[in-house]
C-alpha positions in Angstrom: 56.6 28.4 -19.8 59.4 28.5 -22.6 57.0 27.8 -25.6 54.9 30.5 -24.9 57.8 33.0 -25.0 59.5 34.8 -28.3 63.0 35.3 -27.0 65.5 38.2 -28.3 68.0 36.6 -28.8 70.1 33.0 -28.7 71.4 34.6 -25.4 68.2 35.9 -24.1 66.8 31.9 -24.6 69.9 30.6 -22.4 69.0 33.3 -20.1 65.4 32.1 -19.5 65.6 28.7 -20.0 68.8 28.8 -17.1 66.0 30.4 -14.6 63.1 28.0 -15.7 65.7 25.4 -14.8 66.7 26.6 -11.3 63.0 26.9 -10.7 62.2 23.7 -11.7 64.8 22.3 -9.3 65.0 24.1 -6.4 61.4 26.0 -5.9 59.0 23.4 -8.1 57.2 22.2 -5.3 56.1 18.5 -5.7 53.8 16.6 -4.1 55.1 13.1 -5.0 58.2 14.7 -3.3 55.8 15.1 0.2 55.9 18.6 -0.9 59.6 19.6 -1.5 61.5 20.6 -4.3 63.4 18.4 -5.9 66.8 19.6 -4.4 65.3 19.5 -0.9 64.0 16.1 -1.3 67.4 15.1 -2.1 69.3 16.4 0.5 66.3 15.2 2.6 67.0 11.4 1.1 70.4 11.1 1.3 70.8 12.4 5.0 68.2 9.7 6.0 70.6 7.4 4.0 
């Protein structure tokens, strides 16, 4: 969690906050999203499109 964290540096933010956000999309599992990620219910969605 970001607002837990002191960061460094500007950079050191960008750095952690571009990591939460690949987590958050691509290994965030979701059970509204019958337990996929967000990416994976995507590609999921749109090949049964």
């Amino acid at each position: 969690l970001l607002y837990l964290q002191e960061f460094e540096s500007m950079e050191h933010f960008k750095q952690e906050l571009e990591e939460y956000i690949h987590y958050y999309n691509h290994q965030r599992i979701k059970v509204k999203l019958k337990g996929m990620s967000p990416v994976d219910y995507r590609v999921h969605a749109l090949k049964a499109a």
